[in-house]
C-alpha positions as CSV (number, residue, x, y, z in Angstrom):
1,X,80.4,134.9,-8.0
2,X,80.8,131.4,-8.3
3,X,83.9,130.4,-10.0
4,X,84.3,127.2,-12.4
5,X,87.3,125.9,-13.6
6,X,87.5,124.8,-17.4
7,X,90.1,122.5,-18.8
8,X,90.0,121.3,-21.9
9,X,92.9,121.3,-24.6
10,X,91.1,122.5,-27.8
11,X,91.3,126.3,-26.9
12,X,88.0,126.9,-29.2
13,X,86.0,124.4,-27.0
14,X,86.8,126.2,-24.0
15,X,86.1,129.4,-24.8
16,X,82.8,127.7,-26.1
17,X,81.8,126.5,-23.0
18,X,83.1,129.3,-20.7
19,X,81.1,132.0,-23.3
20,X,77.9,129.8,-22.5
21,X,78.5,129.7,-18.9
22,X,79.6,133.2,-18.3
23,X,75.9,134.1,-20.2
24,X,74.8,132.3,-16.7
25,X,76.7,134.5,-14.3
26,X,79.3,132.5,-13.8
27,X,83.1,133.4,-13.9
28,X,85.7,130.7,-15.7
29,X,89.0,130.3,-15.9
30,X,90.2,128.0,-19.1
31,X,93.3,125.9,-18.6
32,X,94.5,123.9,-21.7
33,X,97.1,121.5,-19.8
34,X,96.7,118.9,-17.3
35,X,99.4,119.6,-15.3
36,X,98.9,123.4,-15.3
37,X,95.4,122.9,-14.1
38,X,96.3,121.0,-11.2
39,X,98.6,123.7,-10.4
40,X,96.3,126.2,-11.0
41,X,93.7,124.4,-8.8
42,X,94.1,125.6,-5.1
43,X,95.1,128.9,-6.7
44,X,92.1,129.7,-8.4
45,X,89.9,127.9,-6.2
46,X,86.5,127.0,-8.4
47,X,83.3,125.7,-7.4
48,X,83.3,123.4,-9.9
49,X,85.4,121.6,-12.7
50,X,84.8,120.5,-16.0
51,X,87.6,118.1,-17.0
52,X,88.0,117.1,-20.6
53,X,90.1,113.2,-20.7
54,X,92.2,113.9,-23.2
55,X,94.7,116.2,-21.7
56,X,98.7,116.8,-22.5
57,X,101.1,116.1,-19.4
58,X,98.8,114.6,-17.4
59,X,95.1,113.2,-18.3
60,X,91.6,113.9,-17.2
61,X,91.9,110.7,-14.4
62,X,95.1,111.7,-13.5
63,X,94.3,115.5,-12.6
64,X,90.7,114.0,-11.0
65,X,93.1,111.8,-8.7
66,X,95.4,115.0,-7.7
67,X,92.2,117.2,-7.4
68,X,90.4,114.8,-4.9
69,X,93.5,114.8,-2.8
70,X,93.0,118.3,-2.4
71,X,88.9,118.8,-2.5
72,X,85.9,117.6,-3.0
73,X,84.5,120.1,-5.0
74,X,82.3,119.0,-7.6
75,X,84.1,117.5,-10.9
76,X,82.1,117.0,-14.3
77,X,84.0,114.8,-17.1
78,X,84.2,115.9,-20.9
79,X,84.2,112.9,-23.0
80,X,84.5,112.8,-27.1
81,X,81.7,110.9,-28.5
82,X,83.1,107.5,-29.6
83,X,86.1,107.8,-27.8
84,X,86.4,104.8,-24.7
85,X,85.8,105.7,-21.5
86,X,84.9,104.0,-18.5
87,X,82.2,105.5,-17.1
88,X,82.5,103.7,-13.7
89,X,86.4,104.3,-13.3
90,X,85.9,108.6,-13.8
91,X,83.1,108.0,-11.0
92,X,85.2,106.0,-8.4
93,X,88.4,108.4,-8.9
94,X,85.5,111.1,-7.5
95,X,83.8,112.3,-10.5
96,X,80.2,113.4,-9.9
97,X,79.0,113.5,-13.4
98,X,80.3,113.3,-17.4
99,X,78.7,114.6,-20.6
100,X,79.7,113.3,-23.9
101,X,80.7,115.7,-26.4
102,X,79.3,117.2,-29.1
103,X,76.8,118.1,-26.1
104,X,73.7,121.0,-26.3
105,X,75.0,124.0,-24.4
106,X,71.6,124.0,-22.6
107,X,72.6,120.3,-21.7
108,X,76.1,121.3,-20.3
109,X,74.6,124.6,-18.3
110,X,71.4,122.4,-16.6
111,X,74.6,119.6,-15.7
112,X,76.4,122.1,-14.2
113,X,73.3,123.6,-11.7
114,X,72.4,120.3,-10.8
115,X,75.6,118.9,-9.3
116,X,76.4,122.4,-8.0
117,X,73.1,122.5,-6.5
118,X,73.9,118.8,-4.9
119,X,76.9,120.0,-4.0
120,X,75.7,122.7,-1.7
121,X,72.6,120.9,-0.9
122,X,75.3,118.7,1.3
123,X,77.7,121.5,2.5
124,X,74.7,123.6,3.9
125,X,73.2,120.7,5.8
126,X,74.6,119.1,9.0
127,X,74.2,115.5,8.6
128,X,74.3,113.3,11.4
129,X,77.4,111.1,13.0
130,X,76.7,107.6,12.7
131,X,77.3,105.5,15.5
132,X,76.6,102.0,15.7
133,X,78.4,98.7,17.7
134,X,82.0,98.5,16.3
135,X,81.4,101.8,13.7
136,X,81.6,105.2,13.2
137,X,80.6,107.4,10.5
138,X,81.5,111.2,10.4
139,X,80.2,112.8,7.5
140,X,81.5,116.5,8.6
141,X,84.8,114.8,8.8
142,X,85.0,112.4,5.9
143,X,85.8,109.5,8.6
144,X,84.9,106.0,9.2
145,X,86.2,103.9,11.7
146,X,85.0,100.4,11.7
147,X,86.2,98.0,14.9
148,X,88.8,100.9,15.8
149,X,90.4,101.2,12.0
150,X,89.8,103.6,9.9
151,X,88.7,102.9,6.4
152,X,90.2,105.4,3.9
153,X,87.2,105.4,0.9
154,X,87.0,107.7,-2.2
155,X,84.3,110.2,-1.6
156,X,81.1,108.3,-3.6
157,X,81.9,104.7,-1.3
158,X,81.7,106.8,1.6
159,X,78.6,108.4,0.2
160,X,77.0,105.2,-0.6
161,X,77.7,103.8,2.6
162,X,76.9,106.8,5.0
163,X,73.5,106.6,2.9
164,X,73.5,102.7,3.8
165,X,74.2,102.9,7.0
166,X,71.4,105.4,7.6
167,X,69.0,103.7,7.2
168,X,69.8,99.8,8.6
169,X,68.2,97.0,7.4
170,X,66.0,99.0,4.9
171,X,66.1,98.0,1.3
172,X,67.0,100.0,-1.9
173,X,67.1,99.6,-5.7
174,X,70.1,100.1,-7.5
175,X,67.9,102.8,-8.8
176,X,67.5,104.2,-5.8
177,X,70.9,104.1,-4.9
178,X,71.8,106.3,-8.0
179,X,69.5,108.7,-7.1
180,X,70.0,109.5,-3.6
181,X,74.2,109.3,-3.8
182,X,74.6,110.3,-7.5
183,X,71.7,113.0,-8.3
184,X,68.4,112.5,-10.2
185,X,69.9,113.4,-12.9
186,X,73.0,111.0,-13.3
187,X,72.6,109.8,-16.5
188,X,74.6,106.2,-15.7
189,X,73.8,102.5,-15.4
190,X,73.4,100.0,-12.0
191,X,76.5,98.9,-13.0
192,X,77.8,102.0,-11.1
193,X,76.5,100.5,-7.8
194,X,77.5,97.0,-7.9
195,X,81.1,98.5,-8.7
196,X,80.8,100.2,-5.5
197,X,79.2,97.7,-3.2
198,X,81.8,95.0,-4.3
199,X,84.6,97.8,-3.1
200,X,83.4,98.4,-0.3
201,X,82.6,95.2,0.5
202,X,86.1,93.9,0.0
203,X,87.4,97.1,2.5
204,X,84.5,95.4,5.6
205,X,85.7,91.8,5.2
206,X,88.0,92.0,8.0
207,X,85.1,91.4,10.4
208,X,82.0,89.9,10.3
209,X,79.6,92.9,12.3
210,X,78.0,94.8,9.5
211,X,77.6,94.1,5.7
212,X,75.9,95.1,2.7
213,X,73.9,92.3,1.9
214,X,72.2,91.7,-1.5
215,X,68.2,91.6,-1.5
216,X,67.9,89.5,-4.6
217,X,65.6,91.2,-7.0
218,X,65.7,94.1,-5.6
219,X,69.2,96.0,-5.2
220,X,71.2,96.1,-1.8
221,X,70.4,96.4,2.5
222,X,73.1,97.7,5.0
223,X,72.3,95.2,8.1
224,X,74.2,93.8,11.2
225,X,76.0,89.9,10.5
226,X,74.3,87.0,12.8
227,X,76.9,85.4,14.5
228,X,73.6,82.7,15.3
């Protein structure tokens, strides 16, 4: 049964969400404290996690940060409605998605299948290594070694660029982008993407083989540097 890992700190909300997703098959465990659900993470072992911010001991972004260190299994934010959250800083600490409460229970349950249904979409397939002049890019392994170094990027950069880097030279849409690294049904902006790019842009500057360049208009190319 797949197992999902609630953690929220209004007890009533919790048992909310797991009632709804337990009505799906699911199994839940509820944790009301930050700290206690990193702890409880390896333990328990879920499929997924839905992470509310506000959190006592530690916060939603700090338990992300400890969870990715451990996992990539798939993380979806809670966020209170009015309350200020930077959508782009849950994603790059390895988020996969956020729903802003008060949500539709409908709404939560179709978030969950999709990212779990990502998420499996990518563990049951064996994507290729990547090996062009002066980089490497192991997606089983989570490695990229460019001119010999290896570049340590949070699991949506490396994402981004293994999707790049597939396919050389080819254009894409910020759009685009979002859809094929962050699902259909990611409900962010571009701004997502240009945070990304500009990260892992600064991480390739070292030396001047490959780059993201920008195709003005249009979104963003992965293509070899002239040295012409």
């Amino acid at each position: 049964m797949t197992k999902i890992m609630v953690v929220d700190d209004d007890k009533r909300i919790a048992e909310l969400i797991s009632l709804y997703l337990r009505k799906e098959g699911y199994e839940t465990k509820e944790v009301y404290n930050g700290r206690v659900a990193v702890e409880t993470f390896p333990v328990y072992a879920p499929f997924l996690v839905l992470l509310d911010l506000m959190l006592p001991e530690m916060d939603g972004y700090q338990v992300c940060r400890e969870i990715r260190q451990m996992s990539s299994v798939p993380i979806i934010m809670l966020t209170a409605k009015g309350e200020t959250f930077d959508k782009v800083l849950g994603l790059e600490l390895g988020a996969d998605d956020y729903i802003v409460k008060p949500f539709e229970p409908k709404e939560l349950v179709a978030r969950v299948k999709a990212v779990l249904r990502r998420y499996e979409n990518k563990t049951t397939t064996s994507p290729r290594v990547i090996v062009l002049p002066n980089l490497t890019i192991d997606p089983d392994k989570l490695t990229l070694i460019y001119h010999g170094q290896i570049l340590e990027l949070p699991p949506k950069e490396f994402e981004l660029m293994y999707y790049l880097a597939s396919h050389p030279g080819r254009p894409f849409t910020r759009d685009q982008l979002l859809s094929a690294c962050w699902g259909y049904e990611f409900a962010g902006d571009t701004r997502t993407v240009d945070v990304h790019v500009k990260r892992l842009r600064e991480k390739m500057t070292k030396h001047d083989t490959w780059a993201i360049k920008t195709v003005w208009g249009t979104g963003y190319k992965f293509e070899e540097v002239s040295l012409a």
